[in-house]
N, C-alpha and C positions, 0 to 999 in steps of 0.2 A: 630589758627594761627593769629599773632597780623598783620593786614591789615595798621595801621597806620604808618606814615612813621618816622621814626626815627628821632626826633628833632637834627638838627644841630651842632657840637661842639663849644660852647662859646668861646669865644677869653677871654683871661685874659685882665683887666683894663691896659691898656696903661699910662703908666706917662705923664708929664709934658714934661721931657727931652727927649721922645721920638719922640713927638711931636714935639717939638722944631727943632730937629737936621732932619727929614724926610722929611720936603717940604723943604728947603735950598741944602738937598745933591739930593734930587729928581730935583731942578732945574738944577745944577749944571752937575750932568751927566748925566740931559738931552742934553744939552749944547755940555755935550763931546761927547755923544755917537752920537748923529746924523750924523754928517761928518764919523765919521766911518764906523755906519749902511749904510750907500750913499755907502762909496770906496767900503766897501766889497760887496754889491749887487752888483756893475760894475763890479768885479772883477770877482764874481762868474758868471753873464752871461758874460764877456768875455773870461771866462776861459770854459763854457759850448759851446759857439760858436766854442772856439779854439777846445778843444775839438772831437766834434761833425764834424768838416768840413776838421780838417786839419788836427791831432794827430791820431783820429783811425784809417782814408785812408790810410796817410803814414805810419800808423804801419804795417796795415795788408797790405801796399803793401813791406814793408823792412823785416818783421820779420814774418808775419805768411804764407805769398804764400812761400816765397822762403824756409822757413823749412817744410809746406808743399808740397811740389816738390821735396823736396830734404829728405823727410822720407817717399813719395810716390812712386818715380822713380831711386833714388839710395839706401836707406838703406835698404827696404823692400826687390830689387830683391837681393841685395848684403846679406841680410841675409836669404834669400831663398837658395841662393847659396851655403853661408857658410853652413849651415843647412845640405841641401845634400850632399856635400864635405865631413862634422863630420860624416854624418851617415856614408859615402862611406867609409870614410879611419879609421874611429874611432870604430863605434859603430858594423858594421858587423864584423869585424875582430876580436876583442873582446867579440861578442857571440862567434865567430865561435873558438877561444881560448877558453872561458869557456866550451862550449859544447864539445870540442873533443879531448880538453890537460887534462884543469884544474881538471874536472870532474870523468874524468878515473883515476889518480893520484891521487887524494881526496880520492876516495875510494879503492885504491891501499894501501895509507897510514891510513886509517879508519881500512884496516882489518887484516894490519900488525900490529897497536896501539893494539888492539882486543888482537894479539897472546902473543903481549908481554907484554900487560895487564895477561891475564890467565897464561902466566907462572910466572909474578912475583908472581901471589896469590896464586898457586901453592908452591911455594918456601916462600912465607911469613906461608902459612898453615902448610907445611912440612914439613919444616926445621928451620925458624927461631923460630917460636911460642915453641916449646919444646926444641930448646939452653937457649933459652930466660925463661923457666919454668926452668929449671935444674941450671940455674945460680941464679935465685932469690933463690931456693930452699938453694942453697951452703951460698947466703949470709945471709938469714934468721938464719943457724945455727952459724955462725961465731958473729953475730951482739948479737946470747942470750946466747952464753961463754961470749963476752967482758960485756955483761950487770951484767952477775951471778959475775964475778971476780971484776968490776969497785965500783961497789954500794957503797960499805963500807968505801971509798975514796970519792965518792960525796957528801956523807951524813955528815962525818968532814970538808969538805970543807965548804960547806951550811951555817953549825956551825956557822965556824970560822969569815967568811963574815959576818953575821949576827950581830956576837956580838962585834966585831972588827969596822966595817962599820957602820949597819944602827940604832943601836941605838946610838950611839954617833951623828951621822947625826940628827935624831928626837931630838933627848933631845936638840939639838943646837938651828936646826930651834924653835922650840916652847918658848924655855925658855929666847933665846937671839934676834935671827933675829928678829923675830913676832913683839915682844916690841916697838926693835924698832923704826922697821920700820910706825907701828902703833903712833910714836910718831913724827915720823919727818912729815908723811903723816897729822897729826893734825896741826902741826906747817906752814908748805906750806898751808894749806886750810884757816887757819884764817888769815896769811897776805894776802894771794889771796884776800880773801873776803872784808880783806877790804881794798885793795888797787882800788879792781874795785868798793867797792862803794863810795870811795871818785873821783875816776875816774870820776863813773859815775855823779856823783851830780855836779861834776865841770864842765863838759860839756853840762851837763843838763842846768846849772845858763849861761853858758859861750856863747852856742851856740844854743841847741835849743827852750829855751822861748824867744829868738830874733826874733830867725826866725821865731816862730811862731804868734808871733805880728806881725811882717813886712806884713806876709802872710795874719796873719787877718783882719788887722787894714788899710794895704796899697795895696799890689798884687789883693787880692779878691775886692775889692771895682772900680779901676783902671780894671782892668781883666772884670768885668761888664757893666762899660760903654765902653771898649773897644768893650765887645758881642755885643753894643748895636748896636755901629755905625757900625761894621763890616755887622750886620743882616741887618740892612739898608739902609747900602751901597751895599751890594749882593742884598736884595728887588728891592732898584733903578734899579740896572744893568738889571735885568731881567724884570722889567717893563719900563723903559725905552729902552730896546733893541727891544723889541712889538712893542711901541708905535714909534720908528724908522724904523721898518720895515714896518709898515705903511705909516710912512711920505715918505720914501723911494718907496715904491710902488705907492701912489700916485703921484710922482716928474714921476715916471718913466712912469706913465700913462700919464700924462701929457705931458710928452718929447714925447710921441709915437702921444698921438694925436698932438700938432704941426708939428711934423713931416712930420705924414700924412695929414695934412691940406695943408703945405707949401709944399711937393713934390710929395706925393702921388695922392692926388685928382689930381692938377693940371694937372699930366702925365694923371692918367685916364679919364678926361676929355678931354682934347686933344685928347689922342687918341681914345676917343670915338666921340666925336665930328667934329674933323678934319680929324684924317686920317683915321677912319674907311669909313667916304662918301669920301674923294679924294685916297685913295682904290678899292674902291666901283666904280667910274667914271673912274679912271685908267684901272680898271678891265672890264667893258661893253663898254670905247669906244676904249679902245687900245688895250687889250690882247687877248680878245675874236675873234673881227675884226680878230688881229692877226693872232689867232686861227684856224678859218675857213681859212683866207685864204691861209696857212702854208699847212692845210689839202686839201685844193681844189688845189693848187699846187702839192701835192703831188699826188691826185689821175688824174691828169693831166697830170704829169712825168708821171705815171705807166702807162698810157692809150698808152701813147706813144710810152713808151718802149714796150708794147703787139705786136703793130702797128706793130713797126719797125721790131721785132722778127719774128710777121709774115709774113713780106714782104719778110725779109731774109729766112725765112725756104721756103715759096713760089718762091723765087727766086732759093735757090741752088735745088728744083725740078722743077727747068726748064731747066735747065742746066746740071740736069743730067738726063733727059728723053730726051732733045739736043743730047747727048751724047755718051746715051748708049740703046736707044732706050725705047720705053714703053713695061716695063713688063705685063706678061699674069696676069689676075687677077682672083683668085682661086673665083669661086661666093660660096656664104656663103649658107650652108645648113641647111634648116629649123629647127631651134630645136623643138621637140613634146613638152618640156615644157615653157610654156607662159613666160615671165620677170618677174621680180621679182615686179614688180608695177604693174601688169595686176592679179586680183586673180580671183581663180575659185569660179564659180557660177550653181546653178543649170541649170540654160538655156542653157549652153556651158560646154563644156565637149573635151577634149582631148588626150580620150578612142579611141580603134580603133572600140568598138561597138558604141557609141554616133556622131564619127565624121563626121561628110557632107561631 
């Protein structure tokens, strides 16, 4: 395996003229090309911005929500619906045709086809096959009388044709037509021939050693330096559009840091340096303060409102033990098992054998 690496393809020797005509069209649409590499990079990031923020929102909110909602919540159930509709009025009714009309009929007429199959071959076997032997039989004898009686008549006929018709016909073609025709067929070939070669030689001298000079001497020569410029004019374009996209990228770098220099920083320095601390001071000497005291009012209301709730429940049971005198009061009977925050312990016990 050859490890070395495969020497480069040489470039053929470049002229003079090529040289020449390269760095002038290379300046030149550089010149052009730049201002355009600029418009179309603005165009394309502001066609990506538009894009991106304005074009796919409003699409997908004009054209893809509302076709999907509208192939979600009406086409779907509305062909759900048709669907069981077709089966209901379509498809059961028509098995239920094919199964218990079409079927029984089908082979109703399958097994009448059947009888009057067997009796046509019946009647083809029977009858027609030996009419049909008895008649070929009748014409075979009829056809070998006319053959025995005709013969002797075709045979002078034959003759007569023969010698009347086709030798007179032969001896004609061969000894007359042939000739000829052989003679006029020679005569058209040699003015043909040489009517197209003087044709050809005259158009030859007339038109194409012209044109073949023009082509060689002018077209091919003009058609070369034409390749030349064309190839180097496409070169430029394509190395000048690079080297635009470049410059363009840098301009655009450069707009961005200005940019940010002049509005960017400025804002985040402000507001990192100003209103983050007159934030900050807003925040611990007025909102907090606030704060607390919004909440200490509040639980001060509530204290109150307890108060008051209390005074009132306490008041309307004065007024009605005023009124309707003090009820008996049932005394509460010891429950054997302890509260639920008291737990049992070995030392105590709530057994009737352990109890004190």
């Amino acid at each position: 395996m050859d490890l070395e690496k495969a020497p480069p393809p040489r470039r053929q020797p470049e002229g003079c003229l090529v040289v020449a005509i390269r760095i002038p069209v290379r300046i030149v649409v550089l010149l052009l090309v730049v201002p355009v590499r600029m418009v179309w990079d603005a165009l394309v990031a502001g066609g990506r911005f538009l894009r991106d923020v304005v074009l796919r929102p409003l699409g997908r909110a004009l054209f893809v929500w509302p076709f999907v909602a509208l192939w979600r919540y009406l086409l779907v159930p509305l062909g759900r619906g048709l669907a069981w509709l077709g089966n209901v009025l379509l498809v059961v009714p028509l098995v239920w045709l094919y199964r218990y009309v079409l079927t029984p009929l089908g082979h109703a007429c399958a097994w009448v086809g059947r009888g009057i199959g067997a009796g046509l071959t019946w009647l083809h076997a029977r009858v027609l096959t030996p009419v049909g032997r008895a008649v070929m039989w009748v014409l075979r004898g009829i056809g070998a009388i006319l053959a025995a009686t005709g013969l002797g008549v075709l045979a002078a006929l034959a003759w007569l044709g023969r010698y009347l018709l086709v030798v007179p016909a032969v001896w004609l073609y061969t000894w007359i037509l042939a000739p000829v025709g052989r003679a006029i067929a020679w005569t058209v070939r040699i003015a043909v021939t040489g009517v197209g070669t003087s044709l050809y030689w005259t158009l030859r001298v007339l038109l194409v050693l012209p044109a073949v000079g023009l082509y060689r001497w002018v077209l091919a020569p003009v058609g070369r330096v034409l390749a030349v410029i064309g190839r180097e004019v496409r070169d430029a374009l394509g190395h000048t559009w690079r080297v635009a996209g470049r410059v363009s990228r840098a301009v655009g770098r450069f707009l961005g840091t200005l940019l940010r220099w002049i509005f960017v920083e400025p804002v985040r320095w402000v507001y990192r340096t100003v209103l983050t601390p007159a934030g900050h001071v807003v925040r611990d000497l007025l909102l907090r303060p606030a704060a607390e005291a919004a909440r200490a009012a509040g639980r001060a209301t509530r204290q109150a409102l307890a108060s008051v709730r209390a005074s009132a429940r306490q008041a309307r049971a004065d007024i009605r033990r005023t009124l309707f005198g003090q009820s008996e009061r049932h005394e509460k009977v010891a429950r054997r098992e302890r509260p639920a925050h008291e737990t049992r312990t070995l030392g105590s016990s709530t057994t009737a054998l352990t109890k004190d």
